[in-house]
NUMARMAR-339030 format. One record per residue (C-alpha): x, y, z; residue in three letters. Coordinates in steps of 0.2 Angstrom, whole numbers, plus 5000, padded with zeros to 4 digits. Layout:
BEGIN
XYZALA
...
//
This chain:
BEGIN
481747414949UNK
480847274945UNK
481847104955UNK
482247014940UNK
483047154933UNK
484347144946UNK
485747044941UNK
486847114924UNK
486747004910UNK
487146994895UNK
485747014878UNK
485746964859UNK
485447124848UNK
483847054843UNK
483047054864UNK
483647254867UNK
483147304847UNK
481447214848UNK
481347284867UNK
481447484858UNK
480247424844UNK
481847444833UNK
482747614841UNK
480947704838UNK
480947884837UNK
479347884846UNK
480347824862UNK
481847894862UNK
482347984880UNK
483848084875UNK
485548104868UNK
487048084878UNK
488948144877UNK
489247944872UNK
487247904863UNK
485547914861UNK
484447804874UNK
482847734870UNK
481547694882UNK
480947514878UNK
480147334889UNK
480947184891UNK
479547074891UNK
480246924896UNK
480747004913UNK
479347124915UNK
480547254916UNK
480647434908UNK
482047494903UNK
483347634895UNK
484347574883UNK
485947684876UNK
486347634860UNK
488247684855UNK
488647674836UNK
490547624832UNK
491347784825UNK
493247774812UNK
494147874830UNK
493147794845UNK
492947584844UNK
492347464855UNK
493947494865UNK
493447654870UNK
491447614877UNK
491847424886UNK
492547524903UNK
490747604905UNK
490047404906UNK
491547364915UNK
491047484929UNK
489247464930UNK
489147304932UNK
490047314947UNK
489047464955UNK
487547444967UNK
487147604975UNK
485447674978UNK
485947834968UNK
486547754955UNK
485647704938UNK
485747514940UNK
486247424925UNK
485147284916UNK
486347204905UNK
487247254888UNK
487347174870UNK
488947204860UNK
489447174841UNK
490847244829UNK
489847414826UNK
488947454840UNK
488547424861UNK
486847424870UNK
486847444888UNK
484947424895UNK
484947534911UNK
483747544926UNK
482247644919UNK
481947794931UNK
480247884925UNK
480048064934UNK
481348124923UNK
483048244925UNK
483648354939UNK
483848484924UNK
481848464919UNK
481448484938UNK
482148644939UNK
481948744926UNK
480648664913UNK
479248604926UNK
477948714931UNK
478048644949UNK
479548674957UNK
480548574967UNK
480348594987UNK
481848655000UNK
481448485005UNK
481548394990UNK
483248484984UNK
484248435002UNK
483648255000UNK
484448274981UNK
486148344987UNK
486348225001UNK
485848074988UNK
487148134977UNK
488448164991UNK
488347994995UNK
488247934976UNK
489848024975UNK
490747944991UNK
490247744985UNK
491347794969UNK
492747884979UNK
492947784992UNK
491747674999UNK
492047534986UNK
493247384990UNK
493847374971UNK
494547534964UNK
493847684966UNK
492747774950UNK
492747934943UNK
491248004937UNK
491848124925UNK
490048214920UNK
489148274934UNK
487848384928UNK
485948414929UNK
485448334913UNK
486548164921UNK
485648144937UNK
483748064936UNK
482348084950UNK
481247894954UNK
479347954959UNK
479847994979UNK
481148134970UNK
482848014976UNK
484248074964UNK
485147934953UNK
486647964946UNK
486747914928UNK
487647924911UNK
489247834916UNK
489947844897UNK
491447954902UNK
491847884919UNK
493447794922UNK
494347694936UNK
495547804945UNK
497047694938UNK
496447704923UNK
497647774914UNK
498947694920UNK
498347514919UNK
497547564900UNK
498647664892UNK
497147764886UNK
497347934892UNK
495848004905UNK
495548154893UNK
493848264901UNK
492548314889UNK
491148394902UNK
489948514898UNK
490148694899UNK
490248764918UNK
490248604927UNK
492248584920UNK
493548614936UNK
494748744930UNK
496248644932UNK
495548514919UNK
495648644904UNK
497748634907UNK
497948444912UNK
496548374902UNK
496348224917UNK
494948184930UNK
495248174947UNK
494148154961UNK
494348334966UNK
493648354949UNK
492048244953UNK
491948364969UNK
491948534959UNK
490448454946UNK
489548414961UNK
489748594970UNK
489148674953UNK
487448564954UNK
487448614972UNK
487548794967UNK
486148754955UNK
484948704966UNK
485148804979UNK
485148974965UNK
483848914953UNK
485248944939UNK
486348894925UNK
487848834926UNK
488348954912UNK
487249094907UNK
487549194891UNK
487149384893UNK
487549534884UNK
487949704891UNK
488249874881UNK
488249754865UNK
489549634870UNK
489149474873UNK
489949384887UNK
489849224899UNK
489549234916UNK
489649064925UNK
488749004939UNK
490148984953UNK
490949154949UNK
488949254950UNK
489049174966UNK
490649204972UNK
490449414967UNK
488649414978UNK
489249364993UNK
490949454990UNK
489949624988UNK
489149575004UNK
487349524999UNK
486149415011UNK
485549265006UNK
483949284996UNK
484849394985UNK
485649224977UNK
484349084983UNK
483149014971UNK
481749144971UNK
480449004966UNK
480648944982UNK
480149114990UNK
480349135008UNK
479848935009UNK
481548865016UNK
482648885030UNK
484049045028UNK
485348955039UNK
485248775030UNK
485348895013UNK
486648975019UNK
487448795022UNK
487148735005UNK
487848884997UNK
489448855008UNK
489548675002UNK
489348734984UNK
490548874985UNK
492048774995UNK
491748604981UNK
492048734969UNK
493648814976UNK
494748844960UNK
496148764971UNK
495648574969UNK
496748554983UNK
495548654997UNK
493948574991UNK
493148435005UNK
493248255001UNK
491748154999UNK
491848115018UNK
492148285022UNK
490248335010UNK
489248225020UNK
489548275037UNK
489348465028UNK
487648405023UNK
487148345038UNK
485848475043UNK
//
C-alpha cells in the first residue's frame, strides 16, 4: 500500500465518486453481503483503491454500517484489508479500502487455470491464523468478531500473502451489550457454525469454525457446500461432514487432498492441515482451539 495511504481519513462524496468515475460499471470488483465495491484512483494521493459503496435501505440506516468504520480504522494487521478513509451522508457510506490486485482466495482455487502450490496454501492458512488471533486476542481495545470468513472475503497481494477483508458484518465482542443491536449472523452457506442457526449470535468459536471450513477448502480443493443429486433426489453435502465420513470410513490422505496438487506436497503436513480444519470445525464450539492454540497447530 502506497505511504500516503496509511492513515484513515475521512473524504467528500465528490473525491471517492470522482475516484470510481462515478460508480462505473466498467470497474466494479464485486458485490458484497453489505455492497458493491468499485475499484477507482485517488489521484491526489497516488493511491488505488476499493471503494464499497453501501446504499441506505427503509430496514438497515446509517446506524447499522458506522461499526464497520468504527473497527477499521482501528485495525493494522498485515492480513488485514487496510482502510483508506470513508465518506458518509443521510443515504449512503463509502469506505475506500486498501486495493489488493491478485484477486480472491476463491478465484485462486477453483477459477484459475494455475493452481495454488502446497506452498502458497500453508503461507495462506498461517496468514489467516494470525489475522484471526490480532482480532481475538491480540489487540489492547476490544476484541473483534469477524463474522464472514469465507473464500470470496480473503484477498491475495502479488507474493499470494492472505488479507482478510469485507468487515461489513463484523462486531466488537461486547457489542451487543454496549449497542443494544443484536449480533444476528448472516454467513454464507457452509462456512455457518451449527450452533449459530439456534442462537443467531457470533462468537469467537464461530470465527474459528469459518476459518476450519477454509482450511478444509484449501487443503481438499472443494466447496464448502456442494449440491449433488443421487437416485433423483437432490441433496446437500457440506464440506466438513464429506470430510468427516472419509476419514471415518478410514481412507488415506490423497483420497480427500486437493488432487490438483497431485503428489506435490507433503502427506504428514496434509495430514496436519486436515486435523486443524477438522478440530476448528468441531460441532461442539466448545472443543475447537483458540486462535493461540491454531498457531502453534500451524507451525510445521
Amino acid at each position: 500500500m502506497d505511504g500516503n495511504c496509511t492513515n484513515p481519513r475521512k473524504f467528500s462524496y465528490q473525491v471517492l465518486a470522482r475516484a470510481t468515475n462515478t460508480f462505473s460499471e466498467k470497474g466494479k470488483l464485486g458485490e458484497g453481503a453489505t455492497g458493491s465495491v468499485f475499484k477507482g484512483t485517488l489521484k491526489e494521493l497516488s493511491c488505488v483503491v476499493a471503494v464499497k459503496r453501501v446504499v441506505f435501505g427503509s430496514k438497515y440506516g446509517i446506524e447499522s454500517y458506522l461499526p464497520e468504520v468504527k473497527i477499521l480504522t482501528k485495525l493494522r494487521h498485515e492480513n488485514l484489508v487496510g482502510l483508506i478513509g470513508w465518506s458518509c451522508n443521510k443515504k449512503e457510506l463509502l469506505i475506500a479500502y486498501e486495493y489488493v490486485g491478485n484477486k480472491t482466495l476463491e478465484y485462486h482455487l477453483f477459477k484459475e487455470t494455475d493452481f495454488l502450490t502446497w506452498g502458497q496454501r500453508k503461507t495462506i492458512a498461517r496468514g489467516l491464523a494470525s489475522a484471526l488471533l490480532y482480532l481475538h486476542e491480540e489487540r489492547d481495545e476490544q476484541s473483534i468478531l469477524h463474522c464472514d470468513i469465507k473464500l470470496d472475503n480473503i484477498l491475495l497481494d502479488s507474493n499470494f500473502n492472505p488479507k482478510l477483508g469485507d468487515f461489513g458484518l463484523a462486531r466488537p465482542v461486547e457489542y451487543e451489550e454496549e449497542s443494544g443491536y443484536p449480533t444476528v449472523l448472516t454467513g454464507a452457506p457452509g462456512y455457518l457454525a451449527p450452533e449459530c442457526k439456534k442462537s443467531g449470535k457470533a462468537t469467537k468459536q464461530s470465527d474459528i469454525y469459518s476459518f476450519g471450513v477454509v482450511v478444509l477448502q484449501m487443503a481438499c480443493g472443494k466447496h464448502a457446500v456442494e449440491n449433488l443429486q443421487r437416485n433423483g433426489v437432490k441433496f446437500e453435502l457440506k464440506l466438513v461432514d464429506w470430510v468427516w465420513m472419509k476419514i471415518a470410513t478410514g481412507e488415506n490422505i490423497s483420497a480427500v487432498a486437493d488432487p490438483r496438487l497431485g503428489l506435490s506436497y507433503d502427506e504428514s503436513e496434509m495430514e496436519q492441515l486436515i486435523d486443524v480444519g477438522l478440530s476448528c470445525a468441531n460441532p461442539n464450539p466448545d472443543d475447537r482451539p483458540s486462535t493461540m492454540e491454531l498457531i502453534k497447530m500451524l507451525k510445521y
